[in-house]
Each structure stands twice: as C-alpha cells, then as structure tokens.
C-alpha positions as CSV (number, residue, x, y, z in Angstrom):
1,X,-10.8,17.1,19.1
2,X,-9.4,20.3,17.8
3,X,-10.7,21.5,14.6
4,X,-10.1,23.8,11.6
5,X,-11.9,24.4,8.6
6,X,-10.4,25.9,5.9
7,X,-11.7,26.0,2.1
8,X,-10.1,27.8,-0.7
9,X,-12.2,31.0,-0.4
10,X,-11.1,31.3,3.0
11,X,-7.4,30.4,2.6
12,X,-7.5,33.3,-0.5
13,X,-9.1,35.9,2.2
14,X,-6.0,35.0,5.0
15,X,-3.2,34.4,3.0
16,X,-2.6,37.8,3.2
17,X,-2.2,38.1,6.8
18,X,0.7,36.1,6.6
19,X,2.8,38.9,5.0
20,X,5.0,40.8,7.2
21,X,3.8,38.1,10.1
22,X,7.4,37.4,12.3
23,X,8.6,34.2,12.6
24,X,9.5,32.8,15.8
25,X,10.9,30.0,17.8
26,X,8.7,27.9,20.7
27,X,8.4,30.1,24.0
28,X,11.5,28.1,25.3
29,X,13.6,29.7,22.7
30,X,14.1,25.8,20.7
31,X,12.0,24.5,17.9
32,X,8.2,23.6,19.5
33,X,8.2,20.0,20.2
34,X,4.8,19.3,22.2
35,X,5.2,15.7,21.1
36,X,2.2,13.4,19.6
37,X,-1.2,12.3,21.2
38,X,-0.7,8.9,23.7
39,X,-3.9,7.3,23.0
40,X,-3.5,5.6,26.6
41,X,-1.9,8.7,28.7
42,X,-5.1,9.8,30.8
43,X,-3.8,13.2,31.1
44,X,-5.5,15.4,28.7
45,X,-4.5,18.9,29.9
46,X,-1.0,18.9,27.9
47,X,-2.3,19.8,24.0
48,X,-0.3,17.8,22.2
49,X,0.0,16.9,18.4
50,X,-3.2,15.4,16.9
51,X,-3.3,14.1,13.2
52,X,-5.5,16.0,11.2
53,X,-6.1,14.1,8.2
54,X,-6.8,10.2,7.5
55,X,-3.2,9.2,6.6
56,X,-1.6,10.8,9.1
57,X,-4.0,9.1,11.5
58,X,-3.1,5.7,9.9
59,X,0.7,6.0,10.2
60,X,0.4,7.4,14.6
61,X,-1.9,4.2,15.1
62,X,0.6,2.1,12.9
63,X,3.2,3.0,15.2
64,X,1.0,2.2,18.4
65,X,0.2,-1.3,16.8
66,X,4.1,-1.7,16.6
67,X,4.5,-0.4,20.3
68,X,1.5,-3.2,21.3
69,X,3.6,-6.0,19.2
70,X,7.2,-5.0,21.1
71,X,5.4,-5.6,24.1
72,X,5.8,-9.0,23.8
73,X,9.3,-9.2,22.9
74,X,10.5,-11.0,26.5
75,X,7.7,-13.5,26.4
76,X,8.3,-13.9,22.5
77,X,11.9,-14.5,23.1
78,X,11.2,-16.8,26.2
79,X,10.9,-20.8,24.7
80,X,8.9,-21.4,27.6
81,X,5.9,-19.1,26.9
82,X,6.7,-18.7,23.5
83,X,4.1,-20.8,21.9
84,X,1.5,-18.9,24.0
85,X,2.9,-15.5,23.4
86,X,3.1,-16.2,19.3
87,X,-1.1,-16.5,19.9
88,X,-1.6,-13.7,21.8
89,X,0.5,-11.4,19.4
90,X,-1.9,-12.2,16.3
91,X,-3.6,-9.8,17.6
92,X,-1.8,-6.7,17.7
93,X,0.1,-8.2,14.2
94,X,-3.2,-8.0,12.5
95,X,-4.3,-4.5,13.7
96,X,-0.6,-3.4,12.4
97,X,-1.3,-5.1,8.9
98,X,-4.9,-3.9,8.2
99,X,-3.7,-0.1,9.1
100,X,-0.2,-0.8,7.2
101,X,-2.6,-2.1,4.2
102,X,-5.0,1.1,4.3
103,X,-2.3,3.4,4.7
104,X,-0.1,2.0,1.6
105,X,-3.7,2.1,-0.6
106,X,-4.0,6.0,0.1
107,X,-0.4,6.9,-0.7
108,X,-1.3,4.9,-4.2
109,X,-2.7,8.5,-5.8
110,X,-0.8,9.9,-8.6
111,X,0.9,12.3,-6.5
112,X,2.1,9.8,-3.9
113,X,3.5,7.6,-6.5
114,X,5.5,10.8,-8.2
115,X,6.9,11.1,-5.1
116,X,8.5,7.6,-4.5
117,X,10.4,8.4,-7.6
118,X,12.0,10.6,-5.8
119,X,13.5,8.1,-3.7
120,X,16.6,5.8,-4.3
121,X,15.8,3.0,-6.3
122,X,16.3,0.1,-4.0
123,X,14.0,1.6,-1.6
124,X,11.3,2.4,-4.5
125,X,12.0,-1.4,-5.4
126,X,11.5,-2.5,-1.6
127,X,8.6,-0.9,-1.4
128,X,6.8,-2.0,-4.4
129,X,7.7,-5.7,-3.5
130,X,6.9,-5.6,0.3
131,X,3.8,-4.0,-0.1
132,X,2.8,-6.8,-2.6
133,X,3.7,-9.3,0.1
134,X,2.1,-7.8,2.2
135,X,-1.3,-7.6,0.6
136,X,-0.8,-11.0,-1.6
137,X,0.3,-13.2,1.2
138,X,0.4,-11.7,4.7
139,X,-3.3,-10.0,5.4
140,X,-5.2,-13.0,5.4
141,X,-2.3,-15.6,6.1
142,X,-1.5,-17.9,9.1
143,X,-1.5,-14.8,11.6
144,X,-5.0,-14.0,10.6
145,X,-6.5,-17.1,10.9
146,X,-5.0,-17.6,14.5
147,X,-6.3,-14.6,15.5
148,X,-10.1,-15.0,14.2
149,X,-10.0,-18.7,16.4
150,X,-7.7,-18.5,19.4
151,X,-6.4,-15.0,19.4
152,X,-9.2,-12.7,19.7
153,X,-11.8,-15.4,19.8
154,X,-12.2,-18.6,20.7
155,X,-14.0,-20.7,17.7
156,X,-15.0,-24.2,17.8
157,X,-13.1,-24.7,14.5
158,X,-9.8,-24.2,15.9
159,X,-9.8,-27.6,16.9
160,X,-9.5,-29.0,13.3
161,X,-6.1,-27.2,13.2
162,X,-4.7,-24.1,15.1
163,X,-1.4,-23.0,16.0
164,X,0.6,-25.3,14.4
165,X,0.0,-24.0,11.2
166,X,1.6,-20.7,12.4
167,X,5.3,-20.3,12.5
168,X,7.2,-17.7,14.3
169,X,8.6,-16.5,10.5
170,X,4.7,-16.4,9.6
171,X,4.4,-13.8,12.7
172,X,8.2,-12.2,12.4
173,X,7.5,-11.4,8.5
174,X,4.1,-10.0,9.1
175,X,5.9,-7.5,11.3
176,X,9.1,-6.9,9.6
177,X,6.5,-6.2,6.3
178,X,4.8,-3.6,8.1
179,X,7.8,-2.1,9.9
180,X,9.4,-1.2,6.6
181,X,6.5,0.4,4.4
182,X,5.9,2.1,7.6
183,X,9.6,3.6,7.7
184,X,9.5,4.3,4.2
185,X,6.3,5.9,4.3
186,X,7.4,8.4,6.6
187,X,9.7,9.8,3.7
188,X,7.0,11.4,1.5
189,X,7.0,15.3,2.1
190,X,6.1,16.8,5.0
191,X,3.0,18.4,3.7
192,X,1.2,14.9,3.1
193,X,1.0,14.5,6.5
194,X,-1.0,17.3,8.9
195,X,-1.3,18.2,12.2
196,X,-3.4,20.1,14.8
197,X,-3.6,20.7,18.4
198,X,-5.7,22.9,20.8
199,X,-4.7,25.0,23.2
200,X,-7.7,26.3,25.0
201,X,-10.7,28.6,24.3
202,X,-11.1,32.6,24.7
203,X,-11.8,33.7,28.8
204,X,-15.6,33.9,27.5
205,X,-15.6,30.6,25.5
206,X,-16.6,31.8,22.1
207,X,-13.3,31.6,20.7
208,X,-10.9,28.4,20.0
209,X,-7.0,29.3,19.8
210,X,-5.5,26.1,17.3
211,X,-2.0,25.7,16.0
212,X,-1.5,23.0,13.1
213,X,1.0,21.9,10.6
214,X,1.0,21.2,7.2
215,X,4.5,21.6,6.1
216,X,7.4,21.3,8.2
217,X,9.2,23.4,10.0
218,X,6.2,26.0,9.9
219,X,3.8,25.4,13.3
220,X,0.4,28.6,12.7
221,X,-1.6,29.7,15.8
222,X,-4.7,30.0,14.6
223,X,-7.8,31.9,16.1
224,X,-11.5,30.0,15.1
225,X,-15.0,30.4,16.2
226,X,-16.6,27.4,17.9
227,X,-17.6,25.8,14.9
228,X,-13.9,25.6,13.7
229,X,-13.5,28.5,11.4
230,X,-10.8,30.9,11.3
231,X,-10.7,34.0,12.0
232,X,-7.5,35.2,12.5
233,X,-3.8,34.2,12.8
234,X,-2.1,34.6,15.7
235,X,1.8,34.0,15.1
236,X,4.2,31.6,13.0
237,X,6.5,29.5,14.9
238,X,9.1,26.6,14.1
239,X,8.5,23.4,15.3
240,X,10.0,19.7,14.8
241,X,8.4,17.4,12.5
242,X,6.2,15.3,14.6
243,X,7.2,12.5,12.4
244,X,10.7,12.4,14.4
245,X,9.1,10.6,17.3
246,X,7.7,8.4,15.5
247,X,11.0,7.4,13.4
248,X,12.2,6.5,16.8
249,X,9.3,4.3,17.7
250,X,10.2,2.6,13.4
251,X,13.8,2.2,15.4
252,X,12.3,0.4,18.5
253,X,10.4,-1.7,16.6
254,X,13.2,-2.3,14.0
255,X,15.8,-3.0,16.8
256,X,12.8,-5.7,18.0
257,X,12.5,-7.5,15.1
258,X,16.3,-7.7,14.6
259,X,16.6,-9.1,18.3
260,X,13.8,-11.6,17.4
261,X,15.7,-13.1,14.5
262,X,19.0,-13.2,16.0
263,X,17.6,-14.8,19.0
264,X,15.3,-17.5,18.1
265,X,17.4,-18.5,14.8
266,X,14.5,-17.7,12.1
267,X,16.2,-17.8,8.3
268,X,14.3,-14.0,8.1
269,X,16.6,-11.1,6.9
270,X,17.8,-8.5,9.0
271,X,16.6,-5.1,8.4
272,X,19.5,-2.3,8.6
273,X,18.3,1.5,7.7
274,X,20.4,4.2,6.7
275,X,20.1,8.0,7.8
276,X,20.1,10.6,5.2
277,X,18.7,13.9,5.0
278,X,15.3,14.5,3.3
279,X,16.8,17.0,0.4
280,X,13.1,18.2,-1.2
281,X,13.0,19.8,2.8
282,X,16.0,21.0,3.0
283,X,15.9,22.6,0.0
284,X,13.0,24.7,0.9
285,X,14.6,26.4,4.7
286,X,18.2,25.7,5.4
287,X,16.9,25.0,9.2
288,X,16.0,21.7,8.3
289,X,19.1,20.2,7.7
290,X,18.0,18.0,11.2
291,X,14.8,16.5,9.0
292,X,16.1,13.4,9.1
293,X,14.9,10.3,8.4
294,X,15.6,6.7,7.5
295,X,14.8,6.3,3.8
296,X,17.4,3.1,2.9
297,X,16.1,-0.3,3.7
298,X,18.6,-2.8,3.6
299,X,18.1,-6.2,3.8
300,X,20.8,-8.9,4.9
301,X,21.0,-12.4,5.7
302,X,20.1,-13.7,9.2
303,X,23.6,-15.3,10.7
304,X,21.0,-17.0,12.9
C-alpha cells in the first residue's frame, strides 16, 4: 500500500516548489486514466488508483458490494431459482448497507452538510429521506435477519420463521436505498475524496516515487523516503476523476434495479438520473467541463 505523509509544516516547506512547476498531460498525450484498484484482479504490477482516505475507501467498496449484488441479477430474475437466489443476496445487500450507512455518517460533518446545499433541492430532499430509511428501517430489517440465519449462517432459529418474512421489495429497496446515496454522494467536491497510487521504488530502493490526488483534474508525482515522507515533487499532470468509473458501475447497478422492478412486477419506483455538470469544478479549470456526474434522482412509478 502506497503511502504519503504530509502535515502542515511539510506542505508549508513544498508548496513552494509548485511555482513555476509545468503542467502536463498523461505520457499518452490524454488525461491519466490508470483506473481504480480491482480488489479481485490478481495482477498487481499495473499501479492503479488506491483510496487514500476512509471515505473514499467506503464509496470503492460500496461500489464492489453493488457489483457482488448485480451478480445475481439472472438468477434473481429467474422464478425458478428465485426464492434461493433472494437468500443468497442478503449477503452482499448487507455488506452494501453497513458501508452505505458508514459512509452517509462521515459525510454528516459540518462541511459535508454545507455542501449538499449546494445541490438542487429535490436531490438534498432525497437524500435526507433515503438515508433515514435507510438507517430507521432497512439496516437491521428483513434482509438482515435472513442473512444472520440462512444467508451467511445457518442458525437453528431459522426454523421458527425464515424466508418468508422476506419479500423481494424488502431486498429491491435495500438496494435501490443504497444505490442512490451512493450516486449522490459522489457529487460532493472532488477534494473530499483522495487518492494515491505507487509506481515503484528508486534502482537502489531507498526511495518511493507516489502520485496522488486530492482535487481533480490535478494528478502530483511525488518523491518519499521509505517511511512515506516527501521529499520532492516530481511533475503535475491531469488526470480523470477516478470517481468516473465508478458513476458507471452507480449506472450498472441502477440499470439492475430498474430491470428488477420492471421484470418481476414489484410496486418499487423506478430510479431515473439526470447528467449535469458539477459547476463548483468547472468553475475552478475550464478543462473540466467533462466532470460529470449524475446529481438528479428522480423517482417514478413502477408500470410493473
């Protein structure tokens, strides 16, 4: 795991290294794109995007939980193994809430909330009232219980009533919950997400070359000692927002749950999500107008 350590003294002694530092694009002459960590991909030696701080941690394994949940979308849809599938997808459905849950209660500083002003008011009003669902009704509801007997487990007391107090709306609205705060919470500023990656050590290993990313579209190189302090900068380059690949994993996963209630007939709204472009970003560097992301949750009734 890459690492940089960088406390106020130290950022006051570099800053000024940035000044007259050029600018550049990635070495293939677009915006650096190196894509995020694949927690299953067992090839290591491509450095790719790690997140460096708690939250952004919680919203790249948010999106894996909703990746693991998808996977069952032919075996959900099936009748036929439908009733088995709807057990073995409390699993993944609870991993998505708990790390939904923790991310939503560290975006609930001061700063965070001054931020969702900022946003249209029907998705600050979605947000507030899915999140309470979310942590009034869903986290320990129906799916949990499922899952703590006959979903990751296999308790005794299952027998004085299991899966039939779970409905495929119990499992459905879990998800569709999640997947919203999820695609909303990607719309806070860049800079309250970070993110580092390594790309190798010195040819007589005392010295780490990092690049990170605190505010999009700026991607530094960073020189460190072993222990993770810097000691030098080493260029500037533009890069994508990392959270772009995971707005299309919100889409996959939105495009899911939309199947799911048109298919099996559920009375569950249909999420729709309208593009728009992040203006507080745009503002700052006219190159990124593409910072786009899905900020308007609409809900509509299910024709199901």
């Amino acid at each position: 795991m890459p690492k940089l350590i960088i406390d106020e003294s130290m950022f006051e002694r570099i800053a000024a290294s940035f000044t007259g530092l050029p600018i550049t694009m990635g070495p293939d002459g677009k915006m650096l794109a190196p894509g995020i960590v694949d927690l299953l991909d067992a090839d290591h030696t491509i450095p790719r995007w790690t997140p460096n701080d708690d939250r952004t941690g919680m919203l790249v394994l948010a999106a894996e939980a909703c990746r693991d949940v998808t996977f069952f979308s032919e075996l959900l849809i099936d009748s036929k193994s439908r009733r088995r599938a709807m057990r073995g997808i409390t699993v993944p459905v609870c991993k998505l809430m708990d790390v939904t849950a923790l991310l939503v209660s560290r975006m609930n500083d001061k700063a965070s909330r001054d931020a969702r002003t900022q946003w249209p008011n029907a998705d600050q009003k979605t947000y507030h009232e899915v999140a309470k669902r979310l942590k009034k009704s869903r986290l320990q509801g129906p799916v949990r219980w499922v899952r703590n007997k006959i979903g990751a487990h296999l308790d005794s007391e299952a027998f004085t009533g299991g899966t039939e107090y779970l409905t495929l709306d119990d499992i459905l609205g879990a998800f569709g919950d999640c997947v919203v705060l999820l695609t909303l919470s990607m719309n806070y500023p860049s800079s309250w997400f970070s993110w580092i990656r390594g790309l190798g050590t010195s040819p007589d290993g005392q010295l780490h070359i990092v690049e990170t990313m605190f505010e999009y579209p700026l991607c530094v190189r960073w020189v460190t000692d072993l222990d993770g302090q810097p000691i030098a900068l080493s260029r500037v380059m533009l890069a994508e927002d990392p959270r772009h690949e995971l707005q299309g994993q919100m889409e996959e996963a939105t495009n899911a749950y939309n199947e799911w209630v048109r298919v099996t007939g559920t009375q569950l709204p249909l999420i729709a999500m309208n593009p728009i472009i992040d203006a507080a970003d745009s503002a700052q560097n006219s190159s990124t107008a593409n910072n786009r992301f899905e900020r308007i949750m609409i809900f509509q009734p299910s024709k199901g």
